[in-house]
NUROPA-729647 format. One line per 10 residues: number of its first residue (from 1); for each residue x negated, z negated, y negated of C-alpha. Coordinates in pm, 1 decimal. Layout:
BEGIN
NUM) X,Z,Y ~ ...
//
This chain:
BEGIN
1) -1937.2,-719.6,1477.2 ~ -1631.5,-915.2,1423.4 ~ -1432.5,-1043.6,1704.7 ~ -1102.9,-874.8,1663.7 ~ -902.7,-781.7,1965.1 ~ -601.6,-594.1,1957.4 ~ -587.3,-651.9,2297.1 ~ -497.5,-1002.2,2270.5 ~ -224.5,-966.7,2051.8 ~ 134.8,-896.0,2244.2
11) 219.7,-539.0,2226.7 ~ 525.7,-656.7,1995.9 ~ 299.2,-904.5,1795.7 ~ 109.4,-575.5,1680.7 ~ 411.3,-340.6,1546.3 ~ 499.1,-664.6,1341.7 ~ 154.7,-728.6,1159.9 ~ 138.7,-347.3,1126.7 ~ 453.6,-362.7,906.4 ~ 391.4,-680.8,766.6
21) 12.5,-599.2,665.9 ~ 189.5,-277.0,459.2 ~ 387.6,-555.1,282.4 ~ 730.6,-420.2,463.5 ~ 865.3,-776.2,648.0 ~ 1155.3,-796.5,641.0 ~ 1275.4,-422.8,495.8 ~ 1453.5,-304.0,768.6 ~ 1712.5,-640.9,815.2 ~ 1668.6,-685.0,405.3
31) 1852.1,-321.9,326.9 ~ 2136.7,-432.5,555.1 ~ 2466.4,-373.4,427.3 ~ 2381.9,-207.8,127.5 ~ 2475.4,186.9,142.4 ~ 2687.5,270.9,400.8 ~ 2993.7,19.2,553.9 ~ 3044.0,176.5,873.1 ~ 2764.4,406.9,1095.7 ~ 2900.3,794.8,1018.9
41) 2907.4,1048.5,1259.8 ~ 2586.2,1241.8,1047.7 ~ 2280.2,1258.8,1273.8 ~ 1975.0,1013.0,1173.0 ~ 1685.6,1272.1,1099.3 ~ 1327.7,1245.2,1277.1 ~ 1042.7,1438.6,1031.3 ~ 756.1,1431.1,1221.1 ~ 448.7,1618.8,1038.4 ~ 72.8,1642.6,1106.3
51) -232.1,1718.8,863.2 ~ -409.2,2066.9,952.5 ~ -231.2,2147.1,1309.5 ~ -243.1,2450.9,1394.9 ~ -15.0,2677.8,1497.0 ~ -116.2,2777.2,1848.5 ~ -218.7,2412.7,1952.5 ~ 92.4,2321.5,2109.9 ~ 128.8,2408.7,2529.5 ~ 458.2,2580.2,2442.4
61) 268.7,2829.2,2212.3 ~ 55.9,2945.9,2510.3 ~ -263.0,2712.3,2435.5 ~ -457.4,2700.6,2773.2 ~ -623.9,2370.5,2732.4 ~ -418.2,2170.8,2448.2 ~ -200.5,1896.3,2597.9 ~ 135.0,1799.8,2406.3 ~ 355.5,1700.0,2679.5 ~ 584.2,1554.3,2419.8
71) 551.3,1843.2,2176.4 ~ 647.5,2018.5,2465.5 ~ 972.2,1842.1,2593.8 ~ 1119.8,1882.9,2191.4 ~ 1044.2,2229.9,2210.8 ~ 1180.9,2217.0,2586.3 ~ 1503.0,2030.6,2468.5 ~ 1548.2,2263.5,2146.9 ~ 1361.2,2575.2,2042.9 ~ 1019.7,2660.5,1956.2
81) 951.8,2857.0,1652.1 ~ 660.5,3104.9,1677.5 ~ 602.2,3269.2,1382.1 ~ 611.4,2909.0,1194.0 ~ 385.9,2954.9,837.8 ~ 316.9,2753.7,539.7 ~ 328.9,3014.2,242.3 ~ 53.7,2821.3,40.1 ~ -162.0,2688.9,314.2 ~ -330.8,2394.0,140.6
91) -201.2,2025.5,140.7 ~ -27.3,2017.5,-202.4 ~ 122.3,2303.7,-218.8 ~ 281.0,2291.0,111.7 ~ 401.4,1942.5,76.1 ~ 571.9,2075.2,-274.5 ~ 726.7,2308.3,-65.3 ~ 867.8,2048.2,142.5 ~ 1009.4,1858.3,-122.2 ~ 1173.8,2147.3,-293.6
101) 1258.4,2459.1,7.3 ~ 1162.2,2628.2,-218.7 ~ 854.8,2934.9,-284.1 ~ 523.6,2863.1,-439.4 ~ 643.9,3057.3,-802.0 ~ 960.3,2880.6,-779.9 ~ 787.3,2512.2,-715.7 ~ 495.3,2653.6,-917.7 ~ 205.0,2587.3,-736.7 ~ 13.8,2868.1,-621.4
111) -337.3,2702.2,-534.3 ~ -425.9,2355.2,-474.7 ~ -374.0,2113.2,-770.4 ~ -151.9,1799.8,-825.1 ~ 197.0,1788.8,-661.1 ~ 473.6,1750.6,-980.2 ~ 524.3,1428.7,-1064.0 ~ 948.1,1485.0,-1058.5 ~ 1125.1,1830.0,-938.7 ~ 1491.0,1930.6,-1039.4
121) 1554.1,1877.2,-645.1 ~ 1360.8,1666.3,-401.4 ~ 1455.7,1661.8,-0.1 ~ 1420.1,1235.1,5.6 ~ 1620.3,1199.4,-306.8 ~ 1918.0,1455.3,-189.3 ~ 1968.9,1278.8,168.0 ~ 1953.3,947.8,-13.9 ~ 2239.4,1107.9,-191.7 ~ 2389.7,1195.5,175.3
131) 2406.6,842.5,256.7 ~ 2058.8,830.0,443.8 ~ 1823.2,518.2,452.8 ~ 1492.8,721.7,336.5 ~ 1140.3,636.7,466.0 ~ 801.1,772.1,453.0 ~ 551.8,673.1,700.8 ~ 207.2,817.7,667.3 ~ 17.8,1101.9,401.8 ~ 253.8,1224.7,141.9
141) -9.1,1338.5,-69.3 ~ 142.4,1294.9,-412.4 ~ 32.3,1213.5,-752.8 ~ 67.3,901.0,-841.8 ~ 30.5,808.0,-499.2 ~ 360.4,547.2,-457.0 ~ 573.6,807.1,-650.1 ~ 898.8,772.9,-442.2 ~ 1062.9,1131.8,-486.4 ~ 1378.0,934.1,-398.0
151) 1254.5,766.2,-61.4 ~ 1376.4,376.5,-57.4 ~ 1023.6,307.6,68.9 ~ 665.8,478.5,169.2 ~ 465.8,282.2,372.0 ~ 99.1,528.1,300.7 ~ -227.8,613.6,471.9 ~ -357.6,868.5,227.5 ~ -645.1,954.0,379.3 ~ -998.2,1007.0,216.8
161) -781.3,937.4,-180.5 ~ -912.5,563.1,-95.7 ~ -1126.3,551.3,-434.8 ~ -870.9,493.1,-717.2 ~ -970.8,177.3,-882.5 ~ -570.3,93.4,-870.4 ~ -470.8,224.9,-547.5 ~ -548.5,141.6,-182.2 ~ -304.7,259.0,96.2 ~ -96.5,23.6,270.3
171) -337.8,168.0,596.5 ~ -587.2,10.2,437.5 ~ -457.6,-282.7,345.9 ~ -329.8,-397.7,694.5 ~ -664.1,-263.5,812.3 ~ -831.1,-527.1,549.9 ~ -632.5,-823.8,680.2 ~ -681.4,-768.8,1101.5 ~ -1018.1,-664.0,1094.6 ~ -1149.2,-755.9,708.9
181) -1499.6,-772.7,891.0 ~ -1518.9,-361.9,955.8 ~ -1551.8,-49.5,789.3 ~ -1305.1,171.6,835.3 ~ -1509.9,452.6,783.8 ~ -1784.2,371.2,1032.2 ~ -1763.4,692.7,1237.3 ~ -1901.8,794.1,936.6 ~ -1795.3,1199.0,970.7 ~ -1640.8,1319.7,617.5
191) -1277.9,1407.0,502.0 ~ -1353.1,1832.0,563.1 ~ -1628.9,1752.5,775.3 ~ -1689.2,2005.4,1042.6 ~ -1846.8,1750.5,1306.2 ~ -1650.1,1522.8,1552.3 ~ -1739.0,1225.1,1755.4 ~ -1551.6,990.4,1923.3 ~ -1396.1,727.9,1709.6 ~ -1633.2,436.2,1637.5
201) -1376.6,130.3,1620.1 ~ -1140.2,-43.1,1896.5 ~ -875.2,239.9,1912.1 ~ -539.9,-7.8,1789.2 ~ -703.8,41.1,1440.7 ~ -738.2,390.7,1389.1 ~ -480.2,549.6,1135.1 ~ -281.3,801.0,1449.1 ~ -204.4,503.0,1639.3 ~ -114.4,232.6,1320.0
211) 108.8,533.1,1176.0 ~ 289.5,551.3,1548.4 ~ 319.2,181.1,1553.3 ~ 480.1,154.9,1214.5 ~ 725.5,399.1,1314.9 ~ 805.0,234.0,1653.2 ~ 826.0,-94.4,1454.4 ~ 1112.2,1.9,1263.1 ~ 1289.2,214.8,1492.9 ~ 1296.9,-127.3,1733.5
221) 1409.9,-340.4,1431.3 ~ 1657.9,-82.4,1224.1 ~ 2011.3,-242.6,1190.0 ~ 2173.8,-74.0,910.3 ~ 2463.5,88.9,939.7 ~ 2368.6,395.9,759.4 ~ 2179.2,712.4,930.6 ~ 1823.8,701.0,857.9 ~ 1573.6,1014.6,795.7 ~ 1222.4,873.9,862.5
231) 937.2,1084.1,751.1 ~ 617.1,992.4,1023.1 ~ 323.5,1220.3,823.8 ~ -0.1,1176.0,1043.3 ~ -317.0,1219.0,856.9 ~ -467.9,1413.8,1131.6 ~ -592.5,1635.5,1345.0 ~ -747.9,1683.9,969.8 ~ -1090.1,1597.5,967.1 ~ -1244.9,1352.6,1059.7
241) -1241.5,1520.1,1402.1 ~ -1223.0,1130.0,1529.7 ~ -1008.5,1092.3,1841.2 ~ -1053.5,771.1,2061.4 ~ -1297.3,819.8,2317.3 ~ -1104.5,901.3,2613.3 ~ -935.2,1190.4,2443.4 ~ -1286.5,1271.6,2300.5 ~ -1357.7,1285.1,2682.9 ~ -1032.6,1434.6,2826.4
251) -1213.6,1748.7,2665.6 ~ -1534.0,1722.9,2741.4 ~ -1526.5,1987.4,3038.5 ~ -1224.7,2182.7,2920.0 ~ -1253.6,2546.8,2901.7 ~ -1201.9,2511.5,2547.4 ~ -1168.9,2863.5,2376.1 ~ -1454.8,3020.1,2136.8 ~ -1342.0,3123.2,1822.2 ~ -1197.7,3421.9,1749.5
261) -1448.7,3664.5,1570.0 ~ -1376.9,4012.0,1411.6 ~ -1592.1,4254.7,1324.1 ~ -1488.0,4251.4,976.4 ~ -1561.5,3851.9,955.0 ~ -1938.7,3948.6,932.6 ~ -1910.2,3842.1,554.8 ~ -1833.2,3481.4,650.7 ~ -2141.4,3488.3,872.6 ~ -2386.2,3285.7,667.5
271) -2351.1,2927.0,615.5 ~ -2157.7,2894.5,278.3 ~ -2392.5,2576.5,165.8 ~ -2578.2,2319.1,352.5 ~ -2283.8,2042.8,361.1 ~ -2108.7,1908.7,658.8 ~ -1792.2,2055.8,423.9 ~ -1897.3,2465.0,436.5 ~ -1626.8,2652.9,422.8 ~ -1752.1,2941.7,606.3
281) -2062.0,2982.6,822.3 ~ -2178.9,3026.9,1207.2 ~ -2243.9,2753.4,1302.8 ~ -2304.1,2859.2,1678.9 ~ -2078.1,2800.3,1992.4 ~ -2223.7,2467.1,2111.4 ~ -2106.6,2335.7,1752.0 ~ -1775.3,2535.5,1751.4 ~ -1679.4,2378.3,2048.2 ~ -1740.9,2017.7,2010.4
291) -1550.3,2017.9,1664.1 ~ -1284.6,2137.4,1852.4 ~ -1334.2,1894.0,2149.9 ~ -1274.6,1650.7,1823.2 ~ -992.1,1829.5,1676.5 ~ -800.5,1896.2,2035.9 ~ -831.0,1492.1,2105.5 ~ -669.7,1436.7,1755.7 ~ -404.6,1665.4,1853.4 ~ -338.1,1526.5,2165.2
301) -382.7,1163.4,2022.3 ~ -116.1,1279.6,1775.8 ~ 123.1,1373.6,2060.8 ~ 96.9,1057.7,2224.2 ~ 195.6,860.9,1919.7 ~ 514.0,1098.0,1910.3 ~ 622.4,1007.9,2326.5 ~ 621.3,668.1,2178.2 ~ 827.1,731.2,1902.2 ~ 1075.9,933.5,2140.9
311) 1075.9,650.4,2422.2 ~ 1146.4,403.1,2139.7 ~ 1468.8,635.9,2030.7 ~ 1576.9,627.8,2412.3 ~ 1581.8,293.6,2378.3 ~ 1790.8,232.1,2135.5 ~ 2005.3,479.6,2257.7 ~ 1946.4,704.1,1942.6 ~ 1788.9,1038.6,2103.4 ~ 2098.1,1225.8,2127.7
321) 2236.7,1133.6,1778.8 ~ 1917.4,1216.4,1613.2 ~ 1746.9,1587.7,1469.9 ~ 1436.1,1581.4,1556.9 ~ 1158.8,1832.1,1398.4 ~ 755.7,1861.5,1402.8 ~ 564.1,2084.3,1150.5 ~ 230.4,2059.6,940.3 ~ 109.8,2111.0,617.4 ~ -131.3,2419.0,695.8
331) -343.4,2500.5,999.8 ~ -750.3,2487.4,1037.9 ~ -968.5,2778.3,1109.7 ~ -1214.3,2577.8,1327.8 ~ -1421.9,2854.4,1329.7 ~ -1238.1,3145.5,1398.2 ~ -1390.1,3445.0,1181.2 ~ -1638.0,3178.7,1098.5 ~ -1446.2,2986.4,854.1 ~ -1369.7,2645.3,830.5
341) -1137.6,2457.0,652.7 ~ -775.3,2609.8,548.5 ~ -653.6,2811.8,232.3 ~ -656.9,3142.5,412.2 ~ -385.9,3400.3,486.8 ~ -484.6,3400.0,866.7 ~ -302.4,3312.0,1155.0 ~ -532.6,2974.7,1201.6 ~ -505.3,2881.4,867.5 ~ -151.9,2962.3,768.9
351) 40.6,2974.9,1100.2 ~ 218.1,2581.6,1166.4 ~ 391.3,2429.7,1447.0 ~ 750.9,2444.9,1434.1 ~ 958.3,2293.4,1688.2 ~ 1334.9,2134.6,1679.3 ~ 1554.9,1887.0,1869.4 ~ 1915.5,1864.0,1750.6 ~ 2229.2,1656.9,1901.0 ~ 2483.0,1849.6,2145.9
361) 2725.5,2057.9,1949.1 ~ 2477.9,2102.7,1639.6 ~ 2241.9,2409.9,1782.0 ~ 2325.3,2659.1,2096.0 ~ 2141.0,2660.6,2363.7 ~ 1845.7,2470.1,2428.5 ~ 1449.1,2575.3,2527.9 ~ 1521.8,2867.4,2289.4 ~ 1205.9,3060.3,2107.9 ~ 1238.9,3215.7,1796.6
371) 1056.8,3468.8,1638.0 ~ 1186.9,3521.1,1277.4 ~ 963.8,3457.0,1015.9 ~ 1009.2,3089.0,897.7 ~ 834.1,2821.4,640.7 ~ 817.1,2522.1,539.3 ~ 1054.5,2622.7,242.2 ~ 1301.2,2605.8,531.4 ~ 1287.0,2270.1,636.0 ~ 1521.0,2074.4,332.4
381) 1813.7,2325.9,405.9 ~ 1803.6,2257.4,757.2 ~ 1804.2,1885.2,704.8 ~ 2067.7,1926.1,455.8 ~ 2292.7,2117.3,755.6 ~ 2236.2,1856.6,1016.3 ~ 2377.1,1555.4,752.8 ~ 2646.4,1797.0,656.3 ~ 2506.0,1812.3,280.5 ~ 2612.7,2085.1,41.8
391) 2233.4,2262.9,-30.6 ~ 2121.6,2336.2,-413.3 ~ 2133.9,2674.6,-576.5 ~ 1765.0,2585.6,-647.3 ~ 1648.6,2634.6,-238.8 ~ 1583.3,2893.9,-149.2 ~ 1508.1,2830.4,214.1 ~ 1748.7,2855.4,478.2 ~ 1895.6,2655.9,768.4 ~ 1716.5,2665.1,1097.1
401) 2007.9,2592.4,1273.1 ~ 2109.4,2913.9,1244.6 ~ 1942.4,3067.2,1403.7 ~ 1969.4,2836.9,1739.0 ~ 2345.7,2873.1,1636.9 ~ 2287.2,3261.4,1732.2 ~ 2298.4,3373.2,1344.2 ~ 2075.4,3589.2,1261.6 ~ 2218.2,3869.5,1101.8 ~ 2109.8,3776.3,743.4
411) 1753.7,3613.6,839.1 ~ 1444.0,3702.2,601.6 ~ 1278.6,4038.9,712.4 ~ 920.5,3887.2,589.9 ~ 768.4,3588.0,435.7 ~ 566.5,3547.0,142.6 ~ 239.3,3416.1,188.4 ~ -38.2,3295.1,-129.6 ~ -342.8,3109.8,-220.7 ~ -519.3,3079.4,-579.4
421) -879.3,3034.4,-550.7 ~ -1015.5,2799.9,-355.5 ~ -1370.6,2688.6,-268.5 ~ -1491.4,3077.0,-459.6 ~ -1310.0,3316.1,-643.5 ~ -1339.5,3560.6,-369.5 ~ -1071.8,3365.6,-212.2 ~ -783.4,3461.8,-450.5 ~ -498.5,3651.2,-217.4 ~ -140.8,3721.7,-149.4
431) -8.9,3828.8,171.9 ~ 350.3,3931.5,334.6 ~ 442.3,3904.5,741.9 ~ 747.9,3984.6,925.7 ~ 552.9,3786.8,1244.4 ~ 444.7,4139.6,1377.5 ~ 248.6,4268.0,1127.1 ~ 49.2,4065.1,826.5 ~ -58.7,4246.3,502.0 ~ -330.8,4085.2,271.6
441) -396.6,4170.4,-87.0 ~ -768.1,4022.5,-174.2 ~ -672.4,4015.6,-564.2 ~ -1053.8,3968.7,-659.8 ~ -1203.4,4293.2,-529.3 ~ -880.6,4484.0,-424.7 ~ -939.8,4473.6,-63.6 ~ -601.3,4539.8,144.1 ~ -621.5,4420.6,516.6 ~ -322.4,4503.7,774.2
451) -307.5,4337.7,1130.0 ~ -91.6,4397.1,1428.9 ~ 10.2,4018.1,1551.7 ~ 204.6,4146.5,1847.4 ~ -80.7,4375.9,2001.5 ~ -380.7,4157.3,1790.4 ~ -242.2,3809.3,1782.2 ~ -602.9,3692.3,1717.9 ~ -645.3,3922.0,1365.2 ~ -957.2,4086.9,1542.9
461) -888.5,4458.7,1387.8 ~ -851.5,4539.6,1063.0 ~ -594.0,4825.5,1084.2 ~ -660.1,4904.3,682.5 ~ -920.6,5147.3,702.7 ~ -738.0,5330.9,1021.2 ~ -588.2,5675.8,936.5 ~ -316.3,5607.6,1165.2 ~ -218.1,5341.9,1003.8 ~ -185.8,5453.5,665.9
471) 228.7,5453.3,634.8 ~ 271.4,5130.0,727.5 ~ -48.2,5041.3,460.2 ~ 202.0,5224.4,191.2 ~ 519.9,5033.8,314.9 ~ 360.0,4662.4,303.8 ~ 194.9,4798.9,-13.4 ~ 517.0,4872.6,-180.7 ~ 685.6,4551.3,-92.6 ~ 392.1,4378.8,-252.2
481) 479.2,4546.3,-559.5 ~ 806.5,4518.0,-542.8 ~ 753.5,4084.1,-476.7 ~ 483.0,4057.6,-757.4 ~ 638.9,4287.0,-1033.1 ~ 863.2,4002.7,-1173.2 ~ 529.6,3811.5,-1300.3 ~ 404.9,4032.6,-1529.5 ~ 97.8,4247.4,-1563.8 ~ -123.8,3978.5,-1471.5
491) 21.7,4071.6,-1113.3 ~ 138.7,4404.1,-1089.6 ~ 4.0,4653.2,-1394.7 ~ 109.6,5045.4,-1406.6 ~ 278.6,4989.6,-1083.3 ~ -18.7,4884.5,-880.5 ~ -184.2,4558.6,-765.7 ~ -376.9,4392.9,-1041.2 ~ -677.3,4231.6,-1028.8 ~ -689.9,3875.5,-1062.4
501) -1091.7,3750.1,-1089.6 ~ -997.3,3395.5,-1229.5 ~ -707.4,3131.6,-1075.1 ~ -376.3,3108.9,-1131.2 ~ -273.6,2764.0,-1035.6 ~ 39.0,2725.7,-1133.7 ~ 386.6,2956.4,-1217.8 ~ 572.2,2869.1,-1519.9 ~ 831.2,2711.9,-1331.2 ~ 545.5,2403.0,-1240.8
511) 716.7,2102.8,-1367.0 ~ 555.5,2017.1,-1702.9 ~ 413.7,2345.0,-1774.3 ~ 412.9,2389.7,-2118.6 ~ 189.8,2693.1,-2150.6 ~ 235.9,2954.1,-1926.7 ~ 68.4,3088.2,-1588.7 ~ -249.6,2920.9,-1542.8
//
């Protein structure tokens, strides 16, 4: 066992060899002087993002045992947004999303594949273009992995992509040079495992806490004159359900929900394989719970990380002159319906955090909660408000800060929701919620499914097959049609839903695609 002890090094000593191990000395005071000449009045921007959160475990969303003090206070300080999704509810896709505001036919990726090596407009390249000093801390995901998309510098953890011959992360670099005598892996749980355990290694070295001291590191050192927009992407509460082991024990007697089972989820009963990585399967409650002992202590590990990052902004006197917002990728079923994993159209899989801080006279009042339908696609045009940017034709999101502004006239009715098969072909779909209802289109068999969020916020009844339900079957129906008929007959044939038994990965408007859907 090596004899590294983060406790011996100064609390400051650490932040520095966390930057310095990611090859960064020296970036903050190097980039002085050379953008802006004088600090503007534009907000810095605060992107804070996590890996698989879902929507519901935040305190301000109701969660009886999840604790996110500091999740909290932004939502507290700012507004909470409750019916929060990520229209293609995979990593990839979502983070395309993110770059562009704008759909999945529109970016192009309708399933998981590669993120676009270059799109006509990228959110880190525009508010470089604002004036902003751009950097990504964390998972971005991309392909090739140090692809900029206009950021001055990412500083990466990417996770289980570790085994490119000619990649390894800056994570694992510093992790190489303060404790080259470990394996960073040595909890030894997998990438979509569904197991947890307490993580294995002295707690300064695991990724949640390195990617909250890199962040704290430059926020204490930043000089430049220019706004920044720092991107903090945590690689978790995705598996590996890891936390340290006194968040793996802050749970261990919480009344931790079950999942939520409905009678129509006795497809996903059986175990899909015999992997750690199923994607669907009972795995009984005793197992349920203690992955989600794992995933709640990653969650709340997460949240401490942010209080950090928001002290560290009071200190410098920067909270008030800075937007602040939290989101994720995609959620994770955890067992609910007995799936695992993400790529799904329900509420556990597709449903995100959303919560915002903005600077006095930039949003109304504060502590509001919304319930409009938003996405991720909305997240660029609201960053692109706050620094007083002029937004592309090409988004097609919106501004949050409307709607904390009080305008709401012209928000979205519904949202577009879609997956391309993923893990079987069964699990092809499209779907379309307002945040009160949710209608699914299973494109491999035909199966419709309708659910009530407001009376059936867990998706437990299947209002489909209900006679009484049948005019508001037609009316989501219809505006299924109606969003699908543009693509062609592979979509929408003789006026009805078509079939779709093999994947569509990709729109023709995917960067590069030279030969159609597919």
């Amino acid at each position: 066992m090596s004899t590294f002890n983060p406790s011996s090094m100064s609390r400051r000593q650490f932040f520095i060899s966390s930057a310095s191990a990611a090859g960064v000395t020296g970036l903050w005071a190097g980039a002085q002087g050379a953008r802006a000449a004088t600090r503007t009045e534009r907000p810095n921007i605060l992107f804070l993002m996590a890996d698989q959160y879902r929507g519901d475990c935040i305190g301000v969303d109701g969660h009886p045992v999840v604790h996110t003090p500091n999740l909290d206070r932004i939502a507290r300080e700012g507004a909470h947004f409750g019916r929060a999704y990520s229209s293609t509810p995979t990593c990839t896709p979502a983070r395309a999303a993110l770059l562009t505001g704008q759909s999945p036919w529109s970016h192009g990726m309708l399933g998981y594949s590669k993120v676009a090596e270059k799109y006509p407009v990228e959110m880190p390249q525009l508010l470089r273009d604002a004036g902003y000093y751009t950097l990504g801390v964390g998972k971005m995901h991309w392909a090739p992995q140090r692809n900029l998309h206009g950021f001055h510098r990412t500083i990466l953890d990417e996770s289980g992509r570790e085994q490119s011959v000619d990649f390894r992360s800056d994570y694992r670099s510093w992790f190489a040079s303060v404790a080259p005598a470990l394996d960073p892996d040595a909890t030894g749980i997998g990438w979509n495992d569904y197991r947890a355990a307490a993580y294995a290694l002295p707690e300064a070295l695991h990724p949640t806490r390195w990617m909250g001291d890199v962040a704290v590191n430059f926020l204490q050192e930043y000089q430049d004159t220019a706004p920044f927009f720092l991107k903090v992407s945590f690689a978790r509460p995705h598996s590996p359900y890891d936390p340290p082991q006194r968040w793996m024990d802050f749970y261990k007697d919480a009344d931790i929900p079950r999942p939520r089972i409905g009678a129509w989820a006795e497809r996903y009963r059986e175990r899909s394989d015999d992997s750690f990585n199923i994607w669907h399967g009972d795995m009984g409650w005793e197992q349920a719970r203690h992955s989600r002992q794992g995933y709640y202590g990653n969650v709340s590990f997460i949240d401490e990380q942010i209080g950090r990052i928001l002290e560290t902004l009071e200190d410098r006197g920067w909270l008030e002159n800075t937007l602040i917002l939290m989101t994720a990728d995609h959620g994770d079923m955890t067992g609910d319906h007995h799936l695992w994993r993400k790529s799904y159209a329900y509420e556990s899989s597709a449903r995100i955090p959303m919560l915002m801080r903005w600077p006095d006279g930039m949003g109304g009042a504060r502590g509001q909660r919304f319930m409009q339908p938003v996405e991720i696609r909305d997240i660029l045009p609201t960053f692109l408000d706050a620094a007083g940017a002029s937004v592309p034709d090409a988004v097609e999101g919106d501004s949050m800060l409307k709607l904390t502004r009080g305008d709401a006239a012209n928000w979205r009715e519904y949202i577009d929701l879609e997956h391309s098969v993923c893990y079987h072909v069964t699990n092809n779909w499209n779907a379309l919620t307002d945040g009160r209802q949710k209608y699914i289109y299973h494109a491999h068999s035909g199966e419709e499914q309708l659910f009530d969020l407001d009376a059936d916020p867990g998706e437990l009844n299947d209002l489909a097959g209900d006679p009484n339900s049948g005019e508001q079957l037609r009316l989501w129906r219809c505006r299924m049609i109606q969003h699908l008929e543009p693509r062609g007959e592979k979509w929408v044939k003789n006026g009805a839903l078509a079939l779709r038994k093999e994947a569509i990965l990709h729109s023709p408007n995917y960067p590069g695609n030279t030969g159609g859907q597919g």
